[in-house]
N, C-alpha and C positions, 0 to 999 in steps of 0.2 A: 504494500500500500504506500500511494506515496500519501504522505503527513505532509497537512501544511505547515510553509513556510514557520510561522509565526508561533508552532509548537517545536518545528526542529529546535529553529533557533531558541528559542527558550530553555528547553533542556541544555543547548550544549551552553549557552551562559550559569546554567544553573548545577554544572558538575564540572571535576576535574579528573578525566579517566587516566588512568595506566593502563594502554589495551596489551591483551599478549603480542608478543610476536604476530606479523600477520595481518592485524585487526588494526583498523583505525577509532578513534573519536566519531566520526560520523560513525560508522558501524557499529560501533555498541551501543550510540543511543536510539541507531534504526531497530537494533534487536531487543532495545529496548523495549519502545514503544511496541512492538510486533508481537512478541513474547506476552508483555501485560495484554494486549488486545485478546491472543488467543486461549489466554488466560480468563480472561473475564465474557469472551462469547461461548467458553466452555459452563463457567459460572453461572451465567444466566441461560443456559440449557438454549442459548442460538436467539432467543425471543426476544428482539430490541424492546420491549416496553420493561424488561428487567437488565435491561444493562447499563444503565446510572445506576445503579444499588449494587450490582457485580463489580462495578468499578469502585464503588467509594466505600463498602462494607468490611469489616474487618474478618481477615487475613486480606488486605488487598491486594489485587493480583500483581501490581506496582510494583509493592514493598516486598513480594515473594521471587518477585524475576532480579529485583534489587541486591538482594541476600544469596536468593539459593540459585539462581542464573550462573550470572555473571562472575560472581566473587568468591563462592563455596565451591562452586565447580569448577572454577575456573576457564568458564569459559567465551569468555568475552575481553575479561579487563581483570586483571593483578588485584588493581583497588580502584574507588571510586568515591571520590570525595562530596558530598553532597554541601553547596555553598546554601546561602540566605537567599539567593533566586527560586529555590528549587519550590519553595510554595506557591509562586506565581505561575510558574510552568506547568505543573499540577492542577494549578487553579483552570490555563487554558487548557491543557487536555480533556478534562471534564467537561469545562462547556462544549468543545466539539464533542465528546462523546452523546451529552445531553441531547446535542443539534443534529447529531449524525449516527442516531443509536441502529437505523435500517442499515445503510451503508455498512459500518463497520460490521455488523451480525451479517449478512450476505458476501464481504472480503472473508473472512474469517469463521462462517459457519462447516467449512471441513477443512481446516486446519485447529480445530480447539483442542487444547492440553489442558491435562485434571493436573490439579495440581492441591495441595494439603492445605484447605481453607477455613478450618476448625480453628476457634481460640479456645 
């Protein structure tokens, strides 16, 4: 999926990666994004009138690609330092998800990963 503009760039003002070998700063924040999406159209079982509460509901699918992605697996980026931007970025992802909950549930309705969503 391409992300617009105005959430790429947000994310990447709003971190600092160490990608592996391989991997760029663009790429880990596309796998980012990609990763939470398929994440959260798994969560809301594909159905855009539940994918703002998939996205925003605790274990978020976010904060799970965040941790256990990218940095426990290693497989995206070493580390990944989250700045004082990263609440704004957040903030637009969600309104696109809000604005664009068909779209995204139809890019991502067979690509969705289960992933450990229990607090």
């Amino acid at each position: 999926m391409n992300w617009p503009a105005e959430i790429f760039d947000a994310f990447s003002e709003a971190v600092d990666v160490d990608p592996v070998p391989g991997s760029s700063k663009e790429e880990v924040i596309q796998y980012l994004l990609v990763e939470t999406a398929r994440r959260a159209v798994w969560r809301a079982k594909a159905d855009p009138t539940k994918l703002d509460a998939a996205y925003r509901a605790p274990y978020t699918p976010l904060g799970s690609v965040s941790v256990e992605g990218m940095i426990s697996k290693g497989l995206k980026a070493k580390s990944m330092t989250i700045k004082p931007a990263w609440h704004e970025a957040v903030d637009r992802l969600y309104a696109f998800v809000a604005d664009n909950p068909q779209l995204i549930c139809d890019q991502f309705k067979d690509q969705q990963v289960e992933y450990c969503d229990a607090i």
